[in-house]
Each structure stands twice: as structure tokens, then as C-alpha cells.
TORROTI-401279 format. One line per 5 residues: number of its first residue (from 0); their letters; for each residue x, y, z of N, C-alpha, C. Coordinates in pm, whole numbers. Last residue first. Layout:
NUM> a> X:Y:Z:X:Y:Z:X:Y:Z; ...
***
This chain:
127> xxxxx> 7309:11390:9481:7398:11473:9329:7304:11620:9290; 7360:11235:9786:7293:11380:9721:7403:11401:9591; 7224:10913:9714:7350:11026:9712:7298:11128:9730; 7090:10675:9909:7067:10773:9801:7189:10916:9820; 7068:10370:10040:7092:10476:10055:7093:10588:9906
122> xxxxx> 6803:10101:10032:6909:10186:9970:6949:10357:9981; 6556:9984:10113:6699:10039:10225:6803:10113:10163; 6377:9945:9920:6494:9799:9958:6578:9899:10066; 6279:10189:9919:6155:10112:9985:6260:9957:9970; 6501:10362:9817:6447:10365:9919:6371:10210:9961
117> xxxxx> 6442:10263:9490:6576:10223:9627:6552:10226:9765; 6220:10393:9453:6193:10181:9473:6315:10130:9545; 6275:10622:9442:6144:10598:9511:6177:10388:9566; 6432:10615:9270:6485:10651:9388:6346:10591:9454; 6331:10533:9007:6412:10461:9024:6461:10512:9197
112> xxxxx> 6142:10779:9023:6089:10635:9044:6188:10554:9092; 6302:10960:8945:6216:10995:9119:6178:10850:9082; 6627:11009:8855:6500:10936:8816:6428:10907:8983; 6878:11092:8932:6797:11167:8877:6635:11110:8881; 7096:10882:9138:7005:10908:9055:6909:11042:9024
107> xxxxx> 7301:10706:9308:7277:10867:9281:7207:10818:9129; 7291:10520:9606:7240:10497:9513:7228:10667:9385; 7546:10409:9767:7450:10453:9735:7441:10485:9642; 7657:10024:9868:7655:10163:9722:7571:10228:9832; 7868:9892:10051:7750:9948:10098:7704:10077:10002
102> xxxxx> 7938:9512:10033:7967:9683:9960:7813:9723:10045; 7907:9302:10031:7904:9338:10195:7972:9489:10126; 7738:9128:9900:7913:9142:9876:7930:9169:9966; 7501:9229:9901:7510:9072:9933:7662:9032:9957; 7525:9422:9763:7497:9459:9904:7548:9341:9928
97> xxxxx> 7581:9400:9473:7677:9413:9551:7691:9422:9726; 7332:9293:9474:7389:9215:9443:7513:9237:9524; 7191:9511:9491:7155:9425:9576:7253:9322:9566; 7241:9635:9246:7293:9745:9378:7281:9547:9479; 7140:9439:9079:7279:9488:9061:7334:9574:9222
92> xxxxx> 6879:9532:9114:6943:9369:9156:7101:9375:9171; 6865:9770:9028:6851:9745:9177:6872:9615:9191; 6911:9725:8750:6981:9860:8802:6982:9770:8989; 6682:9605:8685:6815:9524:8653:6899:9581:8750; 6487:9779:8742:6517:9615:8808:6625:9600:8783
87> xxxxx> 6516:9973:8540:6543:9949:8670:6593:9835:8754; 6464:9798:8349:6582:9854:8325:6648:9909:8518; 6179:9776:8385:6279:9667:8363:6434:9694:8352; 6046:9958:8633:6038:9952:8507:6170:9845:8482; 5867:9851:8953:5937:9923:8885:5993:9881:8706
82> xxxxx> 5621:9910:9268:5649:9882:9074:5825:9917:9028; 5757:9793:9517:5705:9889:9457:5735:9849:9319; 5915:9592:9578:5821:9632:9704:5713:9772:9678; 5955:9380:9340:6028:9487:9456:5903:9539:9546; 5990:9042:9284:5890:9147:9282:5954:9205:9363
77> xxxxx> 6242:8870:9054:6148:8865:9150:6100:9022:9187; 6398:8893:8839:6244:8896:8779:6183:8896:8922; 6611:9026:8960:6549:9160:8831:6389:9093:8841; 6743:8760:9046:6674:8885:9109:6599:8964:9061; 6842:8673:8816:6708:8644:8868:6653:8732:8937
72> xxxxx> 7024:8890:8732:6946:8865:8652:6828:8812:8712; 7175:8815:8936:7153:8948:8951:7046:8949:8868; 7264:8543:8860:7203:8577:9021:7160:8768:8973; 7400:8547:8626:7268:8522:8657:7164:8497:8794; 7485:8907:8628:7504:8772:8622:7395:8694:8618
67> xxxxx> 7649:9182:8454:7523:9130:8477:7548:8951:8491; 7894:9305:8587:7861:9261:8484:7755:9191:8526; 8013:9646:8663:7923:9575:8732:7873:9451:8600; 8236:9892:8607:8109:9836:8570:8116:9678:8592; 8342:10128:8749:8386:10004:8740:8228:9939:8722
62> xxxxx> 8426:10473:8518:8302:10337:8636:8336:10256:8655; 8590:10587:8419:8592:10644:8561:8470:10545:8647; 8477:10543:8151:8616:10492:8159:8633:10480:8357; 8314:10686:8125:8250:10532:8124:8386:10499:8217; 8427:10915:8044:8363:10930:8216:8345:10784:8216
57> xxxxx> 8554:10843:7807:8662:10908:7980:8550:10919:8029; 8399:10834:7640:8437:10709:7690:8534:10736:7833; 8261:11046:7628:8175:10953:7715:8268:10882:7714; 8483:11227:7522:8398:11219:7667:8304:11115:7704; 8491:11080:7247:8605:11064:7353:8556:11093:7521
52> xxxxx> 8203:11149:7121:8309:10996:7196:8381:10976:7274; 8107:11360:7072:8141:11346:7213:8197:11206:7277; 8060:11361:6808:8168:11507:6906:8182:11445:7035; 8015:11103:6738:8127:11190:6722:8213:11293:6781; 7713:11142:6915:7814:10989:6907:7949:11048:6836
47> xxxxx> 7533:11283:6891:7634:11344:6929:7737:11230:6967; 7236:11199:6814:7335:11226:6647:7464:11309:6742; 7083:11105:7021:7116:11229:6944:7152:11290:6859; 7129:10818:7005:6978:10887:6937:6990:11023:6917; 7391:10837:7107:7377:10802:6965:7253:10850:6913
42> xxxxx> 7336:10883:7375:7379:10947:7323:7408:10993:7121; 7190:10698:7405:7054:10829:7420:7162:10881:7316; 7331:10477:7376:7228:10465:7326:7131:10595:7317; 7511:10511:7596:7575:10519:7444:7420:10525:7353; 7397:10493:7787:7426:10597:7765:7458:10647:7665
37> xxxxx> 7298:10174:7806:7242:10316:7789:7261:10453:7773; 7549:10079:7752:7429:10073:7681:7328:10128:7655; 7642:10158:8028:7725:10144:7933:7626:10161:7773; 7459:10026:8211:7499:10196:8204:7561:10200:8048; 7496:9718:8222:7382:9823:8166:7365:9961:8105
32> xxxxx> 7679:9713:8363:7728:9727:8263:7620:9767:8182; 7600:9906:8652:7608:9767:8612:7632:9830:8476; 7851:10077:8866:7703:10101:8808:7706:9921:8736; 8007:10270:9040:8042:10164:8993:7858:10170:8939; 8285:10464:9187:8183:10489:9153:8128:10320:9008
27> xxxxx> 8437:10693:9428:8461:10543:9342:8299:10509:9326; 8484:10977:9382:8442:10884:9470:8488:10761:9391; 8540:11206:9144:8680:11166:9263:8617:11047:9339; 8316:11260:9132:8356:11205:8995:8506:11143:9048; 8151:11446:9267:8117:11308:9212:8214:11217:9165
22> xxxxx> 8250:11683:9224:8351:11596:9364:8332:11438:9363; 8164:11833:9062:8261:11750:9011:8313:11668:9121; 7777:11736:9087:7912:11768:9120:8016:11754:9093; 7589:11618:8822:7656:11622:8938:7800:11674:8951; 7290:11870:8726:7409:11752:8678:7452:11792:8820
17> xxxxx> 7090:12040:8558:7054:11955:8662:7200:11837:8648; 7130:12135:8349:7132:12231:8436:7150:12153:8571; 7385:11940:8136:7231:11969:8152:7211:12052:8288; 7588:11845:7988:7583:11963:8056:7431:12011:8090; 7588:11591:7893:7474:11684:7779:7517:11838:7887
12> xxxxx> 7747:11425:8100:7782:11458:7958:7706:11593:7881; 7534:11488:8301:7710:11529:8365:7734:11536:8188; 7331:11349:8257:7313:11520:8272:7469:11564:8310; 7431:11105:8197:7415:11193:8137:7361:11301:8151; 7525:11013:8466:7589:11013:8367:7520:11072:8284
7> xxxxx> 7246:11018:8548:7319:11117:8660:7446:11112:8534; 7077:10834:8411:7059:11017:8450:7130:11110:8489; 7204:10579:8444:7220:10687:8312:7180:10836:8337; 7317:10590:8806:7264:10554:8708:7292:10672:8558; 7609:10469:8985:7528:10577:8907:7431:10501:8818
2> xxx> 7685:10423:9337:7637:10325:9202:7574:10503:9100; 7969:10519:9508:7878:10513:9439:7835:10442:9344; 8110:10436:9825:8087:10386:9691:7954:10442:9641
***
């Protein structure tokens, strides 16, 4: 199981040099509903919300998104073992959440902070 974050979904949409594999995309792959919000959100600040609707909604379509609860939510406010930014938190309560399930995500990200703070909870890390 993969968890994605917005980096790794959108360097796969914008075709950015730095994107994941297509083999990514065959795993089972799950993120919190967060993703959803954010992706639509860079993607809209672009002005590419038209040409590219139908593709973001077929890769969204390929996540099983993760709904924010209020156990995952508390988690977000208690302290990680390293700084991290609020969007994160949410991101790693969510991975933690599903750990607690007895799922074993890793974690594929672009973002060296958001990897930096998986690591330091045990979180495994994809290669994308």
C-alpha cells in the first residue's frame, strides 16, 4: 500500500521532470481526503482546472481516500518528533491512523520535510 501525497500526484498530472513511475499507479494507493483539496487547489491556481479535469479526476479516481476523523484530527494537534507544517500533520496522523488498522502504507512523497518527519514515526518511504 501506498499513501501519496500532493507532490507525487501532481508532478504525475503537470508532467513535471521529477514524477512517478507508471508502475505507481497499478499499487493500491490511498492518501487522506486532504489530497483531494489540494490538488484541485494548485491545480485551479493554475488556470488548468478545464484542460485537465477529466485527468485529475481519473488519477483522484485511482485513490481510496482516507476521510479525516476525529481521532486522526487529534492526532494532527499532538507533537511529532520533528517540526512539521499543518497540512502535513494531517497527512501523518492519517498514515498513523491507518498503521493503528494494522495497514502497513509507505509513504511516496516529493516533499524532503514531509519525508524527513515520516522517517523519524518509522514510516516507510516509496522509491517514486
Amino acid at each position: 500500500m501506498i499513501y501519496l501525497d500532493s507532490s507525487v500526484v501532481l508532478a504525475h498530472l503537470l508532467m513535471e521532470e521529477r514524477r512517478p513511475p507508471a508502475a505507481l499507479w497499478e499499487q493500491v494507493a490511498v492518501s487522506s481526503r486532504l489530497l483531494e483539496y489540494e490538488v484541485w487547489n494548485r491545480i485551479l491556481a493554475r488556470g488548468i482546472g478545464g484542460s485537465h479535469r477529466e485527468e485529475v479526476r481519473a488519477s483522484l479516481a485511482k485513490i481510496e481516500m482516507i476521510e479525516l476523523t476525529r481521532l486522526s484530527l487529534r492526532r494532527a494537534l499532538e507533537p511529532f518528533p520533528v517540526g512539521v507544517r499543518t497540512l502535513d500533520a494531517l497527512h501523518l496522523a492519517t498514515v498513523e491512523f491507518l498503521r493503528s488498522e494494522g495497514e502497513l502504507p509507505q509513504l511516496a512523497s516529493y516533499d524532503t520535510r514531509l519525508v524527513a518527519a515520516a522517517r523519524a514515526i518509522g514510516v516507510p518511504i516509496a522509491t517514486v
